[in-house]
N, C-alpha and C positions, 0 to 999 in steps of 0.2 A: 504494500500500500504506500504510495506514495503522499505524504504527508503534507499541509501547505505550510508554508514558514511562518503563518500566524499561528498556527497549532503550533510546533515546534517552539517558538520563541515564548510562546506562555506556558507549555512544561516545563522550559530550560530555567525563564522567570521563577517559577512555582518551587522549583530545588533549589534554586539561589537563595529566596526567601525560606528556606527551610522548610517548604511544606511536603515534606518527602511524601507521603501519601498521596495525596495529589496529584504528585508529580510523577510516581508511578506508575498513577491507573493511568495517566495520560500517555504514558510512555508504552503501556501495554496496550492502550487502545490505538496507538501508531505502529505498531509493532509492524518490521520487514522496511520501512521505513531506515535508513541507513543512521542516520543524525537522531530519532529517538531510540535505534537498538544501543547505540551510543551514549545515549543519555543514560538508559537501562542498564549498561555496563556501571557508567558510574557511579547512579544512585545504589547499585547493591555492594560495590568498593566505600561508597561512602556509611552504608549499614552495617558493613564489616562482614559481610557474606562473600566471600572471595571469593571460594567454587564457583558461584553461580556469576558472580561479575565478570571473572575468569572467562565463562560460559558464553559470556554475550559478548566478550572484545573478542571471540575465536570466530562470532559474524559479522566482525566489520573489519575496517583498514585501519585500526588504530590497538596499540599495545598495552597491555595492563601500568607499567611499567613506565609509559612514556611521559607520563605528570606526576609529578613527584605530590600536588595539591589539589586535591579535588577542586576547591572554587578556582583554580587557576583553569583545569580543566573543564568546567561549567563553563567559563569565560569564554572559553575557546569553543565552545561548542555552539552559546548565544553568538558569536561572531561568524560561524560557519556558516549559520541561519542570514545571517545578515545580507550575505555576498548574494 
């Protein structure tokens, strides 16, 4: 499902603000969607669910590893939306 970047930029929003929930279901209801499986990655790195965040950076172009900070990460993801 391809996502529209007004969706996307208000689940990116919703994790920034710390509504992890949220920002979740929002992320589960874009799922296949490349930039919210992304998101999905990180909100469960940012849960401390590793397996599973593990899990979701194995279906996109981006490493568990590559951001040392979650919001830095979040940053970078609200900016992907942007382009």
């Amino acid at each position: 499902m391809a996502a529209t970047k007004d969706e996307l930029i208000k689940a990116v929003d919703l994790a920034i603000a710390g509504e992890w929930d949220a920002a979740h279901k929002a992320a589960q209801q874009l799922e296949g969607d490349a930039t919210a499986d992304w998101l999905h990655a990180v909100l469960h790195k940012i849960e401390g669910d590793h397996d599973n965040a593990r899990y979701w950076y194995r279906r996109i172009s981006h490493e568990y590893e590559e951001f040392g900070d979650p919001n830095a990460e979040l940053g970078a993801i609200r900016a992907s939306c942007a382009r």
